[in-house]
N, CA, C and O atoms as a GROMACS GRO file, in nm:
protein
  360
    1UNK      N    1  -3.774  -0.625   4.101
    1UNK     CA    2  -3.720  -0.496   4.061
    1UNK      C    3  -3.568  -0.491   4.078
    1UNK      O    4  -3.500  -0.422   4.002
    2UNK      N    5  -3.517  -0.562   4.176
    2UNK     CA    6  -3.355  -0.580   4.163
    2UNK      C    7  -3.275  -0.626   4.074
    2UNK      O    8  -3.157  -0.591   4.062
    3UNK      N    9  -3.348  -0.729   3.989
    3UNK     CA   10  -3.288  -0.771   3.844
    3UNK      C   11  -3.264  -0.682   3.781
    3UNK      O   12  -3.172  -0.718   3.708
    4UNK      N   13  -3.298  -0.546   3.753
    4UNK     CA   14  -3.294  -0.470   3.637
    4UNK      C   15  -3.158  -0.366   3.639
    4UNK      O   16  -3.078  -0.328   3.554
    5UNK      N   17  -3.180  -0.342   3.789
    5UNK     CA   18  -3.010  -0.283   3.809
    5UNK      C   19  -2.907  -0.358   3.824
    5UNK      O   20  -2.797  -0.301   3.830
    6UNK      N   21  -2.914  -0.489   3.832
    6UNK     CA   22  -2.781  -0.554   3.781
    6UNK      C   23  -2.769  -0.623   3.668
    6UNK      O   24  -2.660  -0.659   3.625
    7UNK      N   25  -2.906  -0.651   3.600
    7UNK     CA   26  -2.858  -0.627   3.447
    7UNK      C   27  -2.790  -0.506   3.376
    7UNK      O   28  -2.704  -0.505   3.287
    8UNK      N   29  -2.865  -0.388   3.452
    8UNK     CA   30  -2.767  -0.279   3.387
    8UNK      C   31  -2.647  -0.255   3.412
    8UNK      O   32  -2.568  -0.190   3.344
    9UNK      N   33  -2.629  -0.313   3.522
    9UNK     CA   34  -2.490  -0.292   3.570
    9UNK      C   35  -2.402  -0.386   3.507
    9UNK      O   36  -2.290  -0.341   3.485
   10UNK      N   37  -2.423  -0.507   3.472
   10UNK     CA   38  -2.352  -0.619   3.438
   10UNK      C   39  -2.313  -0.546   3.245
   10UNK      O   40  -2.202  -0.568   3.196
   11UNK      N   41  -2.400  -0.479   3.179
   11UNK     CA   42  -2.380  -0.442   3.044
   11UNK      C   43  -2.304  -0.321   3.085
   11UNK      O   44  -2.222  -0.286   3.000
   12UNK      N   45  -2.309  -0.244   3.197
   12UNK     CA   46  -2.231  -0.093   3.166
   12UNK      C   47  -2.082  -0.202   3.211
   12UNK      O   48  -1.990  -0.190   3.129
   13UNK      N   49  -2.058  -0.283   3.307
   13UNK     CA   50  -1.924  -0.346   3.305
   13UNK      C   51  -1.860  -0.430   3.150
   13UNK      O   52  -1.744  -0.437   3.109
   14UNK      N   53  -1.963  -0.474   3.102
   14UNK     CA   54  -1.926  -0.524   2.996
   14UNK      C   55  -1.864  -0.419   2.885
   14UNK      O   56  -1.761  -0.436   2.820
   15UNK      N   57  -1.961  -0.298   2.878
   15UNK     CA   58  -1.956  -0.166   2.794
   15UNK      C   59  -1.783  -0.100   2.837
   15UNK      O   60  -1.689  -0.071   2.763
   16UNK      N   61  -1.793  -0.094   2.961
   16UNK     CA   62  -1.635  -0.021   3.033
   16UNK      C   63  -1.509  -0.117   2.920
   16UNK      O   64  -1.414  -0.056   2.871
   17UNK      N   65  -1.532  -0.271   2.896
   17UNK     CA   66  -1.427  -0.355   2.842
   17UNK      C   67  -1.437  -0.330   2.695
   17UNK      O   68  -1.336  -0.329   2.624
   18UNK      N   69  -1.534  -0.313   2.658
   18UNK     CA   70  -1.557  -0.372   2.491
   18UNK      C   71  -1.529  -0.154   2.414
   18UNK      O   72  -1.467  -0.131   2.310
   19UNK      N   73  -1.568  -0.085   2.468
   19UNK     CA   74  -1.582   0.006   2.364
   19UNK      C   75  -1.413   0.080   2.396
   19UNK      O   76  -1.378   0.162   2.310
   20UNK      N   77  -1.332   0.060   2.491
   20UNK     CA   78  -1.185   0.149   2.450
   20UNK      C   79  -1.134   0.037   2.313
   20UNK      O   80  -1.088   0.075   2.205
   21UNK      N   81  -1.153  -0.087   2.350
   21UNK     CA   82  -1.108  -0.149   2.258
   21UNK      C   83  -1.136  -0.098   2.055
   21UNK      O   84  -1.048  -0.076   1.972
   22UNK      N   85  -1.267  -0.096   2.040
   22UNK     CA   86  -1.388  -0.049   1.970
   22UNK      C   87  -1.328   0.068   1.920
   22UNK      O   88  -1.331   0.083   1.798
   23UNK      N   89  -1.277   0.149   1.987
   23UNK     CA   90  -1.237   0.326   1.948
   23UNK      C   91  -1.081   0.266   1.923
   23UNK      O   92  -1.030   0.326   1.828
   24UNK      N   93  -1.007   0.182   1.972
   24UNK     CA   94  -0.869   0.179   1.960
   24UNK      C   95  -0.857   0.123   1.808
   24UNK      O   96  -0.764   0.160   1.737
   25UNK      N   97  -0.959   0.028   1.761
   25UNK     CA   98  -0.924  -0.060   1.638
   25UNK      C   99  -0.985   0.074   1.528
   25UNK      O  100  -0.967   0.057   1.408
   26UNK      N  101  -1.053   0.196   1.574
   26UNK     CA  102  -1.115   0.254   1.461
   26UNK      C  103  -0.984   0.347   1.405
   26UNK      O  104  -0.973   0.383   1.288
   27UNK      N  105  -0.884   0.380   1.518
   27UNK     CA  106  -0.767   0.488   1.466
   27UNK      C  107  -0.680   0.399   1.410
   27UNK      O  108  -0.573   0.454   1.381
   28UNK      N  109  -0.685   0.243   1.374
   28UNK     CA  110  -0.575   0.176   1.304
   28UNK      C  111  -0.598   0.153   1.137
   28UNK      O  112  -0.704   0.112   1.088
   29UNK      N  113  -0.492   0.184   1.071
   29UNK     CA  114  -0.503   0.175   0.946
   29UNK      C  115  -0.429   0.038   0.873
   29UNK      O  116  -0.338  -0.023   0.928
   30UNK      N  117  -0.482   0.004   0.749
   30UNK     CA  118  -0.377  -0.143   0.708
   30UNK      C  119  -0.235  -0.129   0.675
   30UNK      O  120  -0.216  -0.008   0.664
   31UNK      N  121  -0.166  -0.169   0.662
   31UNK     CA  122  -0.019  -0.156   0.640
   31UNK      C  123  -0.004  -0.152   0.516
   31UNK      O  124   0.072  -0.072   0.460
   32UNK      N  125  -0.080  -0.246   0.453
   32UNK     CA  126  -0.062  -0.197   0.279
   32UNK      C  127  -0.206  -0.265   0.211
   32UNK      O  128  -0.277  -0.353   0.260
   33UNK      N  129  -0.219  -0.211   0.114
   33UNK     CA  130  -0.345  -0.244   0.021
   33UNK      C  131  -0.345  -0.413   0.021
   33UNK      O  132  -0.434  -0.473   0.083
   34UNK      N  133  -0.256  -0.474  -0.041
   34UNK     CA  134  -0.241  -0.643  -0.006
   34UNK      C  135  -0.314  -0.690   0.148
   34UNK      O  136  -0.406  -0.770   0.159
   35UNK      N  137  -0.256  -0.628   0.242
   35UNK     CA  138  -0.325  -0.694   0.325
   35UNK      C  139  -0.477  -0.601   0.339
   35UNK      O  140  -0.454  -0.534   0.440
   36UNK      N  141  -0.542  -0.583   0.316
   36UNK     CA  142  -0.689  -0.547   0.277
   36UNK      C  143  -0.731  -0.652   0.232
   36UNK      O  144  -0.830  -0.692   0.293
   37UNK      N  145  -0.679  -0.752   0.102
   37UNK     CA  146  -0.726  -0.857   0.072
   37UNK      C  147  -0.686  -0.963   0.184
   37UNK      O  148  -0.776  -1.034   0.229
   38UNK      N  149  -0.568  -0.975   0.227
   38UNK     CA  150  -0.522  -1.101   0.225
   38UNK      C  151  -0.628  -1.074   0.403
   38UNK      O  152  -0.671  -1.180   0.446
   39UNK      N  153  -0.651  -0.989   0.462
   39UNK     CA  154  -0.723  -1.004   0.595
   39UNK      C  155  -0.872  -1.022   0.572
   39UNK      O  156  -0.941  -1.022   0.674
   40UNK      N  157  -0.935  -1.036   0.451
   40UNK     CA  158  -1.028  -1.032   0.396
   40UNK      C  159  -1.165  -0.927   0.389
   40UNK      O  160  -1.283  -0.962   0.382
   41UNK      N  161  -1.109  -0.788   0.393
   41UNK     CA  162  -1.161  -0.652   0.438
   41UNK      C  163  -1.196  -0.631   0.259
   41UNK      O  164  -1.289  -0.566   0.213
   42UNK      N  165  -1.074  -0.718   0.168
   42UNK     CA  166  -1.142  -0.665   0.016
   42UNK      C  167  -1.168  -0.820  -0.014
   42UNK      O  168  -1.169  -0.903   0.076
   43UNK      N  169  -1.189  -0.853  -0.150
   43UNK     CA  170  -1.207  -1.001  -0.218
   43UNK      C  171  -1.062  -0.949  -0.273
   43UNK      O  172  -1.014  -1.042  -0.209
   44UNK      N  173  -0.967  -0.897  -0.323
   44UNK     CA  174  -0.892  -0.856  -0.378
   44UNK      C  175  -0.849  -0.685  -0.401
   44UNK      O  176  -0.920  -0.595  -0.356
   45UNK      N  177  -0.749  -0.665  -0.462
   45UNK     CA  178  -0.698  -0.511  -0.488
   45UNK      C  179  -0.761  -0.502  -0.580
   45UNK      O  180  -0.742  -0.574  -0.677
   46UNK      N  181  -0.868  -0.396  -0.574
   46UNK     CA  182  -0.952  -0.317  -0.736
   46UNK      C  183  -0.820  -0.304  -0.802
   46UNK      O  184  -0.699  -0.302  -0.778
   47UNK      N  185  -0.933  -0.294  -0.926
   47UNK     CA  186  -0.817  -0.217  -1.115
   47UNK      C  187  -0.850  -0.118  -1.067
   47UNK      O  188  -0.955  -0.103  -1.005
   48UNK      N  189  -0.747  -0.013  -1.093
   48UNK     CA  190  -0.774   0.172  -1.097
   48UNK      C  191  -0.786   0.138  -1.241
   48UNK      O  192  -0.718   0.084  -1.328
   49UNK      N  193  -0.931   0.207  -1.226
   49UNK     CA  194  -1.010   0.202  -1.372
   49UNK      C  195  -0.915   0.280  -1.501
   49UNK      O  196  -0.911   0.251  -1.621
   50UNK      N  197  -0.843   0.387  -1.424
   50UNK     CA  198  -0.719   0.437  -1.552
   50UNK      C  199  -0.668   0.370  -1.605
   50UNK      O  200  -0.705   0.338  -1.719
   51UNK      N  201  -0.578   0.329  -1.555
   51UNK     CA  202  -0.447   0.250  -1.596
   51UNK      C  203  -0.489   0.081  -1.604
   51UNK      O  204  -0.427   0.007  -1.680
   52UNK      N  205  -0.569   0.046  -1.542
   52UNK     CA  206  -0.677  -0.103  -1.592
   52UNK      C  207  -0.538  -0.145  -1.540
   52UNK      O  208  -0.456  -0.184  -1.624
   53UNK      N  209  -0.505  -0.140  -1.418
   53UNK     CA  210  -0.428  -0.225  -1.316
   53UNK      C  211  -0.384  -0.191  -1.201
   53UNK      O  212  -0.348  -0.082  -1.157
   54UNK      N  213  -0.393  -0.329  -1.138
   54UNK     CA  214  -0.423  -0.318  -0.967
   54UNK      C  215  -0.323  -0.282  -0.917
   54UNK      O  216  -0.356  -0.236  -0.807
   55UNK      N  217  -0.156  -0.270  -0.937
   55UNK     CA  218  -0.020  -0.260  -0.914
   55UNK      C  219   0.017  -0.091  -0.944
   55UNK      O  220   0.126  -0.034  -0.940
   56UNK      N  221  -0.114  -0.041  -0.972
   56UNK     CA  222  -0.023   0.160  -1.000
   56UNK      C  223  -0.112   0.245  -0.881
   56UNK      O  224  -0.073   0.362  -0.874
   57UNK      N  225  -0.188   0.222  -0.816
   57UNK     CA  226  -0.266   0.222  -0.716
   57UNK      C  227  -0.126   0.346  -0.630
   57UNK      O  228  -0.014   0.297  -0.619
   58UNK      N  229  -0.145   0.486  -0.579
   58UNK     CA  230  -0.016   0.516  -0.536
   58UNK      C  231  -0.114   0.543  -0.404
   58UNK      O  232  -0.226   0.595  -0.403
   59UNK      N  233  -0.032   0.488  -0.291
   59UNK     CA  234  -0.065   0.493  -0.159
   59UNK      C  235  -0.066   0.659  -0.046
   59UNK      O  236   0.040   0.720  -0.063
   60UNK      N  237  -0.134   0.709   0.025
   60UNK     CA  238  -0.102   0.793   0.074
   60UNK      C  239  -0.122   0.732   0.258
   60UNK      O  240  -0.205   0.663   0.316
   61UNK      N  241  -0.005   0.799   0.296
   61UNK     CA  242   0.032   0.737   0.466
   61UNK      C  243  -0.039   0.832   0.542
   61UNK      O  244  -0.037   0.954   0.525
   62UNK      N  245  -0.115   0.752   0.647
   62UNK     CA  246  -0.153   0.868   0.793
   62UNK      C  247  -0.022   0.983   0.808
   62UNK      O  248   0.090   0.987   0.756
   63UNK      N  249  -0.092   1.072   0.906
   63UNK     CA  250   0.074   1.174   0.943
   63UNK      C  251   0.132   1.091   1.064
   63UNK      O  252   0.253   1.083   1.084
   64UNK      N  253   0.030   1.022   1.152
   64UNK     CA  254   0.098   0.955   1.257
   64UNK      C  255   0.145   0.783   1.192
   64UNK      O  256   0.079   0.685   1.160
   65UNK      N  257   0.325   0.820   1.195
   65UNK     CA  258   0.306   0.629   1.121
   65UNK      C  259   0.300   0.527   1.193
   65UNK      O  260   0.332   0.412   1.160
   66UNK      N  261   0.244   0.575   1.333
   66UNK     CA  262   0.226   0.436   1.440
   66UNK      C  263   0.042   0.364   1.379
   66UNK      O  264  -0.014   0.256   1.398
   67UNK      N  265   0.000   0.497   1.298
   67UNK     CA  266  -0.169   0.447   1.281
   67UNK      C  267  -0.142   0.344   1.166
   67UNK      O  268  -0.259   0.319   1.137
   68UNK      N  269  -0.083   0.283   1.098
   68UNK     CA  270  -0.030   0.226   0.954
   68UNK      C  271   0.005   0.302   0.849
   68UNK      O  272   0.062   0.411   0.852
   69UNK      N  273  -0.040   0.227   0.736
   69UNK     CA  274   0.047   0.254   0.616
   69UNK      C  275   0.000   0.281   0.520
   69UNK      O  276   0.053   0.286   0.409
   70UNK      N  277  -0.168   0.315   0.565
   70UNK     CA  278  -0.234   0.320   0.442
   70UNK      C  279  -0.378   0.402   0.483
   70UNK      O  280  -0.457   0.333   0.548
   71UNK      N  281  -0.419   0.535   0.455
   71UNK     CA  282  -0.514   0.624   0.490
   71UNK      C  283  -0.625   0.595   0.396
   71UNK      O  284  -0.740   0.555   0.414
   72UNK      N  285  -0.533   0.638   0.252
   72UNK     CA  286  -0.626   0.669   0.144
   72UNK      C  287  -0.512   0.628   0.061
   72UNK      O  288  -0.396   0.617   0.103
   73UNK      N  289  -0.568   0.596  -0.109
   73UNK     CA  290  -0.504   0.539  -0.204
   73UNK      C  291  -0.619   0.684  -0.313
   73UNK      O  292  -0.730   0.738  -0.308
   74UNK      N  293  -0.449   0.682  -0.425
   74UNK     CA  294  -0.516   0.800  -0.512
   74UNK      C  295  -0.485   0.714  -0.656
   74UNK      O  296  -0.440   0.600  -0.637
   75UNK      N  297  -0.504   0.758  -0.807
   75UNK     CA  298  -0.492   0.657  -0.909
   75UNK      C  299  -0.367   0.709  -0.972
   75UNK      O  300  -0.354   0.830  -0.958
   76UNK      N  301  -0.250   0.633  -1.052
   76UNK     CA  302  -0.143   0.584  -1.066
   76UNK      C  303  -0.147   0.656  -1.205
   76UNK      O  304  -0.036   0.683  -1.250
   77UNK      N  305  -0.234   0.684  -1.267
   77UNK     CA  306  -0.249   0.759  -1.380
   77UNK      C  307  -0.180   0.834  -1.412
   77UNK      O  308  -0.165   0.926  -1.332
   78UNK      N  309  -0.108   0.840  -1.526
   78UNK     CA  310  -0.068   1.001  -1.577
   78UNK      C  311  -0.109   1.070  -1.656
   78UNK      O  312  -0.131   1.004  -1.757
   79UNK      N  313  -0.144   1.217  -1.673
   79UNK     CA  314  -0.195   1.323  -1.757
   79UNK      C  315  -0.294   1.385  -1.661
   79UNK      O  316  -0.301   1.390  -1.539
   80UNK      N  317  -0.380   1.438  -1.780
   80UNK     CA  318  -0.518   1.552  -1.698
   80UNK      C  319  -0.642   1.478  -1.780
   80UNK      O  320  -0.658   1.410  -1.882
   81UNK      N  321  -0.709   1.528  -1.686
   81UNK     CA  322  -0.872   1.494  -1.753
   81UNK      C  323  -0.886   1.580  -1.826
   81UNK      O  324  -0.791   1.655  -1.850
   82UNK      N  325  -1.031   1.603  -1.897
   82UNK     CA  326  -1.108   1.690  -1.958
   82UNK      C  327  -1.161   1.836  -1.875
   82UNK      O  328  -1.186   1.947  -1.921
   83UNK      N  329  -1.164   1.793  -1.757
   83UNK     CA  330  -1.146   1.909  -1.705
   83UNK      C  331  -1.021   2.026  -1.654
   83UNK      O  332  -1.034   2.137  -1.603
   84UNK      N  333  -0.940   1.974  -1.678
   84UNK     CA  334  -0.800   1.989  -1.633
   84UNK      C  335  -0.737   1.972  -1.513
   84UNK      O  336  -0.655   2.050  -1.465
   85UNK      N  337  -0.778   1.859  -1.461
   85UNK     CA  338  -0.730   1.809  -1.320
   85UNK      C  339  -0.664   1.726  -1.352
   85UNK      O  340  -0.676   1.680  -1.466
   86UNK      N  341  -0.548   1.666  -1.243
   86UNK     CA  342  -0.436   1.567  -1.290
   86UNK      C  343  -0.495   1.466  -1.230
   86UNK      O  344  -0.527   1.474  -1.112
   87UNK      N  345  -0.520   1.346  -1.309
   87UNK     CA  346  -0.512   1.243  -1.204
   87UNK      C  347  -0.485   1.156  -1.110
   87UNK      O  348  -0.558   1.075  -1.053
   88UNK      N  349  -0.346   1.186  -1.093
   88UNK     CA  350  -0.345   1.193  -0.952
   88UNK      C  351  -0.381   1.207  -0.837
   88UNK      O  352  -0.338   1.166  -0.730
   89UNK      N  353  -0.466   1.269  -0.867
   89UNK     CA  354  -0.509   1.400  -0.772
   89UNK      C  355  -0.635   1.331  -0.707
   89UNK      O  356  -0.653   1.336  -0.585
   90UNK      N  357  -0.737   1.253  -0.807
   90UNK     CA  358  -0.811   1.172  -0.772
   90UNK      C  359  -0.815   1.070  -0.673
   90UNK      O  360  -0.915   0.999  -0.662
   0.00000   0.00000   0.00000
């Protein structure tokens, strides 16, 4: 019966090391769409299906710029849809 509390104990010490780490890598963002590929998180930069190229892609930054350089990406497009939204906006 003593094995079982220092197995648990040996995983909650392990748990204390591994999960600040775990929460620290989840608030970091990539620095730019390129490295998405080049760290191998994409196979490459998608086509924004608009403009049928990977280079108009317009980037939007966290508010904190210590998190990186890259939150969310919107499409490079210009005009409105059919509904009258800009694409951009997408």
């Amino acid at each position: 019966m003593i094995e079982l509390p220092v197995v648990m104990a040996i995983i909650a010490l392990l748990l204390t090391l591994a999960i600040p780490r775990y929460f620290g890598s989840l608030e970091r963002y990539p620095e730019s769409l390129e490295a998405l590929a080049s760290e191998k998180y994409l196979r490459k930069v998608p086509v924004d299906p608009l403009t049928e190229s990977a280079a108009t892609w317009v980037v939007v930054a966290p508010e904190d710029p210590q998190k990186g350089g890259v939150v969310d990406v919107k499409s490079g497009a210009q005009g409105k849809a059919s509904d009258g939204s800009v694409y951009a906006e997408w």
